[in-house]
LOTI-628590 format. One record per residue: residue in one letter; x negated, y negated, z negated of N, C-alpha, C, O in turn. Coordinates in nm, 2 decimals, always signed. Atoms other than C-alpha are relative to their C-alpha. Last residue first. Layout:
REM LOTI-628590
<'A', <X, Y, Z>, <X, Y, Z>, <X, Y, Z>, <X, Y, Z>>
...
END
This chain:
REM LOTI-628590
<'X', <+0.13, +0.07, -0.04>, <-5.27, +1.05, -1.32>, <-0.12, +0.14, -0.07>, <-0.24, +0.13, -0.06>>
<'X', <+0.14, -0.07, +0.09>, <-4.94, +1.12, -1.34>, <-0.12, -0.01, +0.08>, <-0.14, -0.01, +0.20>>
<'X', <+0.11, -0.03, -0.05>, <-4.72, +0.80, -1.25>, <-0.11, +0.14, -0.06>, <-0.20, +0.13, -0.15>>
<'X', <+0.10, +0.02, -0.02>, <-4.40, +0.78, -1.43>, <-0.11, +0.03, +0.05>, <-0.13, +0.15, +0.01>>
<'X', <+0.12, -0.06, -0.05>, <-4.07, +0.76, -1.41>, <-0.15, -0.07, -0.04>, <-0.17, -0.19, -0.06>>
<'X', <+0.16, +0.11, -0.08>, <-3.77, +0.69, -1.59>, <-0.09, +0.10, +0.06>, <-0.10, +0.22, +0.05>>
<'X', <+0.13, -0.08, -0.06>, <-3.40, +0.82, -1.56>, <-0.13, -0.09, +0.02>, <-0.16, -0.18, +0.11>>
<'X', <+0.09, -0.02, +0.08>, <-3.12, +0.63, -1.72>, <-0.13, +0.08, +0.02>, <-0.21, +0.10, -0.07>>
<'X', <-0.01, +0.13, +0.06>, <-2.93, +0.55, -1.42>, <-0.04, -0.01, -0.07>, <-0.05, -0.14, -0.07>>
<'X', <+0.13, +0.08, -0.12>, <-3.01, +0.92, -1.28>, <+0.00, -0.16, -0.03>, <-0.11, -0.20, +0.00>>
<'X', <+0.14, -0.07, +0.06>, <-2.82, +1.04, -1.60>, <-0.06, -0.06, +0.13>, <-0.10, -0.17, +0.11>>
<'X', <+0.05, +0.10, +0.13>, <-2.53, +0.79, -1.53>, <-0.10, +0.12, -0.06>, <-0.10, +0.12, -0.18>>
<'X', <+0.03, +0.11, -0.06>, <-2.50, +0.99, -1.14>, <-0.06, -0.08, -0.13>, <-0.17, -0.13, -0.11>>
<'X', <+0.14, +0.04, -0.07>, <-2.55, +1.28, -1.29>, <+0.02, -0.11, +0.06>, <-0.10, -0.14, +0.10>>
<'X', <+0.14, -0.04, +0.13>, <-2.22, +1.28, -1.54>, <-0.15, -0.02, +0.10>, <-0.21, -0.12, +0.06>>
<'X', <+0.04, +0.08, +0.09>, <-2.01, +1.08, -1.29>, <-0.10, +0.03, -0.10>, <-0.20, -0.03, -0.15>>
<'X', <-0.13, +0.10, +0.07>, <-2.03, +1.28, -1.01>, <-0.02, -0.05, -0.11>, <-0.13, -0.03, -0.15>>
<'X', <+0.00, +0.01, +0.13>, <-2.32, +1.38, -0.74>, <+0.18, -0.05, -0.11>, <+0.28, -0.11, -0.07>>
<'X', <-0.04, +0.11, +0.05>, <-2.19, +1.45, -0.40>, <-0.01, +0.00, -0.16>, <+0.09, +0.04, -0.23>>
<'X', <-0.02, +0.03, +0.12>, <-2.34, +1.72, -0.23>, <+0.02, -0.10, -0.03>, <-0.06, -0.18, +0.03>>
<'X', <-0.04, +0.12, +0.02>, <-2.25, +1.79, +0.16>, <+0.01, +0.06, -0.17>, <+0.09, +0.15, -0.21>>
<'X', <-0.03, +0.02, +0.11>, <-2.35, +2.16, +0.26>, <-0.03, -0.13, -0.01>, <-0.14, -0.17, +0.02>>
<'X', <+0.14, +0.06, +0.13>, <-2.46, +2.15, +0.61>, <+0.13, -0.01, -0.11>, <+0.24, -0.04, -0.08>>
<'X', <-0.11, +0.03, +0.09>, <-2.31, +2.31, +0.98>, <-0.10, -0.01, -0.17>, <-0.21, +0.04, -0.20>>
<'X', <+0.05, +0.00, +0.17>, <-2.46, +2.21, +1.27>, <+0.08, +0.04, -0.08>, <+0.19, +0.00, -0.07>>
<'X', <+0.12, +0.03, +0.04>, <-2.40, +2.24, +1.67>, <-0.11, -0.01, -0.12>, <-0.23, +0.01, -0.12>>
<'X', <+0.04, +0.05, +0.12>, <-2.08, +2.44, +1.69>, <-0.20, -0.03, +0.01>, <-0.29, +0.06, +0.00>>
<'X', <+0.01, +0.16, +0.03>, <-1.99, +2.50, +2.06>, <-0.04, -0.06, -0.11>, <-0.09, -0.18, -0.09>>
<'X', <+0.13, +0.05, -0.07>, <-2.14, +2.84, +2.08>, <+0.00, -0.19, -0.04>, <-0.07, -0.27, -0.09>>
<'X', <+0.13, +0.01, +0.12>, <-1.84, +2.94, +1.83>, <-0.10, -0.03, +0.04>, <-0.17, -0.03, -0.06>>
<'X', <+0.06, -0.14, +0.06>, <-1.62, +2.91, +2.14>, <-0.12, -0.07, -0.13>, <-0.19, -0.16, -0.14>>
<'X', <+0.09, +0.00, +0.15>, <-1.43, +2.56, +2.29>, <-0.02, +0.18, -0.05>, <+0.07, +0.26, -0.04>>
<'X', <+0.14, +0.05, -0.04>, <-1.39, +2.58, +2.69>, <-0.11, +0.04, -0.14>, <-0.23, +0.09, -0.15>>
<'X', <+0.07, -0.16, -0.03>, <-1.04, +2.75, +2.67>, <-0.15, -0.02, +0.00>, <-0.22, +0.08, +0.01>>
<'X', <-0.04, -0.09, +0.18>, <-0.91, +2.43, +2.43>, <-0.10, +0.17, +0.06>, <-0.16, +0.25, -0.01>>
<'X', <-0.09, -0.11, +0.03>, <-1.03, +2.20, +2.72>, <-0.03, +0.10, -0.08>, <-0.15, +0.13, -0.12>>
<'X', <-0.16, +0.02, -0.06>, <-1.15, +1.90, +2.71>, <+0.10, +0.09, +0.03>, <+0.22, +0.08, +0.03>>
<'X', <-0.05, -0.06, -0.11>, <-1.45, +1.95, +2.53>, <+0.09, -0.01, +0.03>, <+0.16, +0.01, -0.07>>
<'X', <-0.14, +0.02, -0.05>, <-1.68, +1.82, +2.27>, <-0.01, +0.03, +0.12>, <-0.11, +0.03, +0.20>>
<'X', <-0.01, +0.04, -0.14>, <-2.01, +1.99, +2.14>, <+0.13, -0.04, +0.04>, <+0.20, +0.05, +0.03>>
<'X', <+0.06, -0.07, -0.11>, <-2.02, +2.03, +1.76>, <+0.02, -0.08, +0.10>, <+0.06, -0.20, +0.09>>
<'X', <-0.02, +0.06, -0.11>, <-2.09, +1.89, +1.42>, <+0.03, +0.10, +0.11>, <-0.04, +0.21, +0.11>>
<'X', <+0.07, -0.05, -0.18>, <-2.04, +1.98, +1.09>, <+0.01, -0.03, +0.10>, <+0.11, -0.10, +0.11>>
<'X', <+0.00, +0.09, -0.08>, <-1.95, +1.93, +0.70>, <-0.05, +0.07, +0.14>, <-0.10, +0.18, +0.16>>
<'X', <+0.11, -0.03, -0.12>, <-1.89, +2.15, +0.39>, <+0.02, -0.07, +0.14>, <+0.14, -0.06, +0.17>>
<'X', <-0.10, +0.02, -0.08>, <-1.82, +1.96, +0.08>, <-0.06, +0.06, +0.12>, <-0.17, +0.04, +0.16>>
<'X', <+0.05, -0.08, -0.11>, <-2.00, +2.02, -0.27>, <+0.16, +0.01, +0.16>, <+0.27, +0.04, +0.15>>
<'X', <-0.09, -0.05, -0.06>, <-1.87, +1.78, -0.56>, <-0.07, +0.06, +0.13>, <-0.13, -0.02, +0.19>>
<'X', <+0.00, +0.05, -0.19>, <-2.02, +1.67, -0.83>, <+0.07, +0.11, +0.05>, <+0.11, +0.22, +0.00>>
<'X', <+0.19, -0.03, -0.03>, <-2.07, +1.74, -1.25>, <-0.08, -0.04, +0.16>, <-0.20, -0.07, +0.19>>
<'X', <+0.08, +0.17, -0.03>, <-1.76, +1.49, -1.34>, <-0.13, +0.08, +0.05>, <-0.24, +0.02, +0.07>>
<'X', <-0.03, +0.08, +0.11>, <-1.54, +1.86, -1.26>, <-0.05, -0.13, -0.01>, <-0.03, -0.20, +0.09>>
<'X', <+0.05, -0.04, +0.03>, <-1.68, +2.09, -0.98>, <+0.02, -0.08, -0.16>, <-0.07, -0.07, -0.25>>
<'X', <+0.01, +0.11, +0.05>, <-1.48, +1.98, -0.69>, <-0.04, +0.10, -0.18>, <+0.03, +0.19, -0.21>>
<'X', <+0.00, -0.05, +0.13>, <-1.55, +2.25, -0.42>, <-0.02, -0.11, -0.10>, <-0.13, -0.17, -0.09>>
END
């Protein structure tokens, strides 16, 4: 999902490999994660971002 310069949301995943096509089932999927990718506008707002210590 490309969301303009705001970022981009991508969905990603891992599973078990197999040699055969009868082998693979929805068991095989190990992970699946939402991938954020900042885009131009937050990225040059985090480049201007300070911090400080509260105390």
């Amino acid at each position: 999902m490309y969301v303009g310069e705001y970022f981009t949301l991508q969905a990603g995943g891992s599973s078990v490999g197999s040699e055969n096509e009868k082998d693979v089932s929805a068991n095989s999927i190990k992970s699946v994660k939402a991938v954020f990718r900042p885009g131009k506008l937050i990225r040059n707002a985090l480049k201007l971002a300070s911090f400080q210590k509260k105390s």
